[in-house]
N, C-alpha and C positions, 0 to 999 in steps of 0.2 A: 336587366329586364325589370320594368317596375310591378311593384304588388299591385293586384287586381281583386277586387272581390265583386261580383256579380250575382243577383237573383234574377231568376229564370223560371218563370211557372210554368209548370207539366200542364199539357194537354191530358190532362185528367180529373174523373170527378169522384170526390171532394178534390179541389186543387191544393199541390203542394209545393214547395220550393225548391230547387236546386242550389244551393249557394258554393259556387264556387271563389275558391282564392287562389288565383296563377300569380307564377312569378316568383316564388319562394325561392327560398335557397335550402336546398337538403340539409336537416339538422335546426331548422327553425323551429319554433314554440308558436302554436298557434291557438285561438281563441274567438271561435265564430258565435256571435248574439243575436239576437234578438229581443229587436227596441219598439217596444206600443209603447206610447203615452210616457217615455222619458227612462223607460222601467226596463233593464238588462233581464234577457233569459237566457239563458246559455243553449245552444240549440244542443238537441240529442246527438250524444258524442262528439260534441263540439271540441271539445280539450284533447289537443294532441303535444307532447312532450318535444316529438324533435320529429319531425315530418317526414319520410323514407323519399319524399319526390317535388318537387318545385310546384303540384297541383295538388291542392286540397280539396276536396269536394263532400257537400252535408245535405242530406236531406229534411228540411222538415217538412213535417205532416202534422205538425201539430199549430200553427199560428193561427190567429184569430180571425173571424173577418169581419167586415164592414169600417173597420178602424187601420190608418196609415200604419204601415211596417215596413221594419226598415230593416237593414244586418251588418253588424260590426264586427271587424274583423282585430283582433291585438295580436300582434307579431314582436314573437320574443318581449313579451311585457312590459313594452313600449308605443311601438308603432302603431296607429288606428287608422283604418281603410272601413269607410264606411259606403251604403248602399243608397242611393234615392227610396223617398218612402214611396212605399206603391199601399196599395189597397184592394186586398181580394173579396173575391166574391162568391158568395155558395149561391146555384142557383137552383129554385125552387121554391123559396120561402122556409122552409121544412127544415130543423134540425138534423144534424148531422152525428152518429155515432160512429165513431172511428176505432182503429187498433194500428197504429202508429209503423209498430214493428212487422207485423205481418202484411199491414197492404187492405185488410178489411173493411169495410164501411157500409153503411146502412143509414138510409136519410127515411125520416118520419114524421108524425104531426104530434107535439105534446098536446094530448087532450088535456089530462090534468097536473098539475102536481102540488097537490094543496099546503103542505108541510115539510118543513126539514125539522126535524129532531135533532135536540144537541143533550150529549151527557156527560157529566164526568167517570171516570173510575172512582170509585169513592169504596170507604171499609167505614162502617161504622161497630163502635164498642162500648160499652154500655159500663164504665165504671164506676163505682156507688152511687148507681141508677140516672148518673149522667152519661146523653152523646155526645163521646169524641168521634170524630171524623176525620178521618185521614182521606184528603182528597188529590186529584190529579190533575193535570191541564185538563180544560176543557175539548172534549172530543170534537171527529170533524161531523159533517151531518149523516144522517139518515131519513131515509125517505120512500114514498113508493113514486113512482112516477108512472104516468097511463099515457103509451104511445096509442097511435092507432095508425094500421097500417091501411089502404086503398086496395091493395091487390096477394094473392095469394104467394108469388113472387116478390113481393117487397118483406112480406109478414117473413118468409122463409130465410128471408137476406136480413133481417134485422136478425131472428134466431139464431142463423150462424155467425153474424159478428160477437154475439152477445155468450155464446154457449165456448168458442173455439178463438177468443180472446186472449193473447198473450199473460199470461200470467194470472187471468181473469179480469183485467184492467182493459175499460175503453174510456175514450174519451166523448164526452157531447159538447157540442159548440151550436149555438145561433151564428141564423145566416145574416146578425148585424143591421138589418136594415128597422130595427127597433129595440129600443131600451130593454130588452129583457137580461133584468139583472139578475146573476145569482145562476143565468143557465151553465155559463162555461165550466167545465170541471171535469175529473178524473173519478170515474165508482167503480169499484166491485160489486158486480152482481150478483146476491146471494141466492134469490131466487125468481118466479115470475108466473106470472098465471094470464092463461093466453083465455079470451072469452068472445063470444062470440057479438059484434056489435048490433047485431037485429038476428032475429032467429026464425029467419029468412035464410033454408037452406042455398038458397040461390045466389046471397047476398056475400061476395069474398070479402067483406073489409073486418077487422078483429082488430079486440082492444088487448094490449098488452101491458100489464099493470106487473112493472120491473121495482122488485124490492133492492134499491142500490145503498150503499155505503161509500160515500165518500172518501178517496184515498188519495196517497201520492202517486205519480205518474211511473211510467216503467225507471228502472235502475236505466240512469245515462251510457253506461256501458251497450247497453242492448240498441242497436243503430237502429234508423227507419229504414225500411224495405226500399233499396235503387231500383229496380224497376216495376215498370207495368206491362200490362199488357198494350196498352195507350202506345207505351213506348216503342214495344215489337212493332206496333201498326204504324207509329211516324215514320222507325225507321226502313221497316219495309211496304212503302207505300203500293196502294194497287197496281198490277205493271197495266198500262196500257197498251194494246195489241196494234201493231203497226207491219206486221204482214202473216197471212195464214196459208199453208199449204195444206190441199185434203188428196190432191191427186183423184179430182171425180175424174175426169176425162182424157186428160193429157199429162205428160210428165211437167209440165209446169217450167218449162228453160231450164232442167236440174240434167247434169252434164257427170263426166265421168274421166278419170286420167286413164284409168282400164278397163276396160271389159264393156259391157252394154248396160242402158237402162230401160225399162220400159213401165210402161203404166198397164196394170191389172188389175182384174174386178175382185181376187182374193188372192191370198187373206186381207183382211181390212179390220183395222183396229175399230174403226165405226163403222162399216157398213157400206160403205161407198166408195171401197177400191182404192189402192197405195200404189208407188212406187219400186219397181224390182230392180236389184240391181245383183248384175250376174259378172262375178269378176273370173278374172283369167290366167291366174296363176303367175303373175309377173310380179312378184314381188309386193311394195306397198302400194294402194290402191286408196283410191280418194273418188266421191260422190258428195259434188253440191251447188248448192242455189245460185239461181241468177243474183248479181249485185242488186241489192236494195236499197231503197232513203231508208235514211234514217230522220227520225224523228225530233229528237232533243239532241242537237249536236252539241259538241265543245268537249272539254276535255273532262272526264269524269264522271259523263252522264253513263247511265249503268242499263244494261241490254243482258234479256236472259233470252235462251232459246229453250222449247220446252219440244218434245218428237216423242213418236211411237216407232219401238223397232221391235222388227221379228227377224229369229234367226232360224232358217231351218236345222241346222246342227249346233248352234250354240256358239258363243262368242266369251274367250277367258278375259278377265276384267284388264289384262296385258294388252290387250288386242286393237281395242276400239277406241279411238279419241274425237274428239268435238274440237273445232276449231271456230271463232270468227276472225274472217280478214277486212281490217276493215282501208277505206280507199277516199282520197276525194272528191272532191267535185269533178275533176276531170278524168274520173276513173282513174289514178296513180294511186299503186297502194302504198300507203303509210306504214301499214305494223299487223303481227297478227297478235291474238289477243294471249296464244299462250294452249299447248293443249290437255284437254282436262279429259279423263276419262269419265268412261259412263258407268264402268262398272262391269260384271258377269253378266252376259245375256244369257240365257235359257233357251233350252233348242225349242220349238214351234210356242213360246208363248211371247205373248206382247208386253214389252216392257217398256216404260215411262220414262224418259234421262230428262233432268230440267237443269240448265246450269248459265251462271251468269259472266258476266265478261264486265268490263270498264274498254268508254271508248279514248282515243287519244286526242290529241291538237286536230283539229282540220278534220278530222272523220266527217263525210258527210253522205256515204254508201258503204254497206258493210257485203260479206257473202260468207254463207256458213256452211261447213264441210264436215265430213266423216271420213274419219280416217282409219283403215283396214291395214296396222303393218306388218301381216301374214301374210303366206304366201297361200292366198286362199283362189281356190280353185272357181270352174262353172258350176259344182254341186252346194258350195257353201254360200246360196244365197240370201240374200238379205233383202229385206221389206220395211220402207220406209211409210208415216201416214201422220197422218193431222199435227205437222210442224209448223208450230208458231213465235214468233219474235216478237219481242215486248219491249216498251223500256219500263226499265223500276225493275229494282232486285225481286224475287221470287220469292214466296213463304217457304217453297217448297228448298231453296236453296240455306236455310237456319241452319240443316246439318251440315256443311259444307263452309261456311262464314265462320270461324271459328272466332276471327280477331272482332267481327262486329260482336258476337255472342258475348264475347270478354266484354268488352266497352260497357255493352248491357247490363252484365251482370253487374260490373262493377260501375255501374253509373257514372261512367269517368267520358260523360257525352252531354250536349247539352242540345 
């Protein structure tokens, strides 16, 4: 398999890069850069000794924008895989303060920054009334700089990048689309005074005059933050609803392998009457919907069922599973999806079960069931109401997804 190295910008704002390197061979030596203008940076925690897995993956959150970048890859201290140059964009016009490691950011307007200060360390000593001077390299700057923010929400967003900043270290970057030289840089914020830009109680915009110091960026050890919240949201996109069950009127074609169903004006998880179903002591018993289209067919498209159940005695989390069966075109069933439980029902209160399935080759009608494999009686009945099917994974399903949560966490996704 050959080395790959790829960038990939997040759906997120300030944008940042993914750069991945596949293809590795376990035990390789690897060296991911970043190239403006001719000029190697080693991306944060770029340098790895001998690689645990054939995928490397790097975030930056630190590159410039308005100017081509690009990312190079050295493998075992040799081999170079580099990236096409792309060119990011901040948008807004507005300066961007960052914090690299944690995920923080804050975009704003430099009202002023009139000066940077530079000084040596210097000892002066006064030997038969001449100065000697023992001096230092010369230091990096200092300065105050005056943000000003538009809204009381931005001014609170700039505060907390600036206050709860990784070692006390952010970064500012221009968003490139003019010469301003001398912005890009890493300060330590020493202090800051927040004033009010008209005194105009009415007026939310404030000037924030940030006493910074000039520093180096965080230790390379300390990696950028792999995910967002951007990220939660690509991967679990809005589900789209594509059938809803509320049981106003009629049992809606929902059919039963025992016992009876019927539709009732109570209990009702909203208001407007469910589903009863009265089983009959024959062993395992099953309660469900007419076959449905589905929506995004093919193999992999992702379907959550979200329902309200009530149980008059209570249901042990052993008890109850959710199935989808899903079928062709021609009504011939393909597969079923696998069954998941819902969990401990609680006797007379209304509980929530949302859980997601994947569909197979050829699915293009599905049909979803509940499955009772107790030997429950006519007294242990149960109430069904406002069952809905979607496609697209469910937020509500995070705790339950445990391998996408890894992926996530470990940004080992693109």
């Amino acid at each position: 398999m050959a080395v790959t190295i790829v960038a990939t910008e997040q759906d997120v704002e300030p944008p940042r890069v993914l750069v991945s390197v596949t293809g590795l061979t376990v035990g390789d030596s690897v060296h991911v850069y970043r190239v403006t203008g001719g000029e190697r940076t080693l991306v944060r925690a770029g340098a790895y000794a001998s690689v645990p897995d054939p995928s490397f993956l790097r975030i930056d959150a630190e590159m410039p924008f308005g100017v081509p970048v690009s990312y190079l890859a050295i493998v075992n201290g040799t081999d170079e895989y580099t990236t096409t140059p792309d060119t990011y964009t901040l948008a807004g016009g507005q300066v961007v303060v960052t914090d690299a490691i944690s995920g923080l950011a804050a975009q704003a307007v430099i009202l002023a920054w009139p000066e940077k200060r530079y000084a040596r360390p210097v000892s002066v000593f006064k030997p038969g009334g001449r100065n000697v001077v023992v001096a230092g390299d010369w230091g990096q700057y200092e300065g105050t700089i005056e943000f000003v923010t538009e809204s009381t929400s931005q001014r609170d967003n700039l505060m907390t990048t600036l206050t709860e900043a990784t070692e006390g270290v952010v970064q500012i970057r221009q968003p490139g689309t003019k010469a301003y030289d001398g912005v890009d840089s890493y300060v330590t914020v020493v202090g800051a005074t927040d004033r009010r830009h008209s005194q105009d109680g009415s007026d939310p915009r404030r000037v924030l005059a940030v006493d910074a110091v000039e520093t180096d960026a965080w230790p390379q050890t300390l990696e950028a933050r792999g995910f967002t919240l951007q990220d939660i949201a690509d991967a679990y996109t809005d589900p789209v609803l594509i059938k809803e069950w509320t049981f106003t009127s009629t049992t809606e074609s929902w059919t039963t392998t025992n016992g009876a169903v019927a539709r009732v004006a109570s209990p009702s998880a909203v208001g407007d009457g469910s589903l009863r179903w009265t089983p009959n002591s024959t062993g395992v018993t099953e309660i469900r919907s007419p076959l449905t289209a589905l929506t995004g067919t093919g193999p992999g498209a992702t379907y959550g069922l979200t329902f309200s159940l009530y149980s008059a005695l209570g249901i042990s989390a052993l008890l109850g599973y959710v199935t989808l069966g899903f079928y062709n075109a021609g009504s011939a069933f393909i597969s079923g999806s696998g069954s998941v439980s819902i969990g401990a029902v609680n006797a007379t209160t209304w509980t929530i079960a949302t859980v997601g399935f994947t569909a197979p080759v050829g699915a293009t009608q599905f049909r979803a069931s509940f499955t009772h494999v107790g030997n429950a009686g006519p007294t242990e009945l149960l109430y069904f109401d406002s069952v809905q099917a979607y496609e697209g994974a469910p937020l509500l399903e995070l705790s339950n997804d445990f391998a996408t949560l890894l992926d996530i966490a470990e940004a080992d996704w693109s």
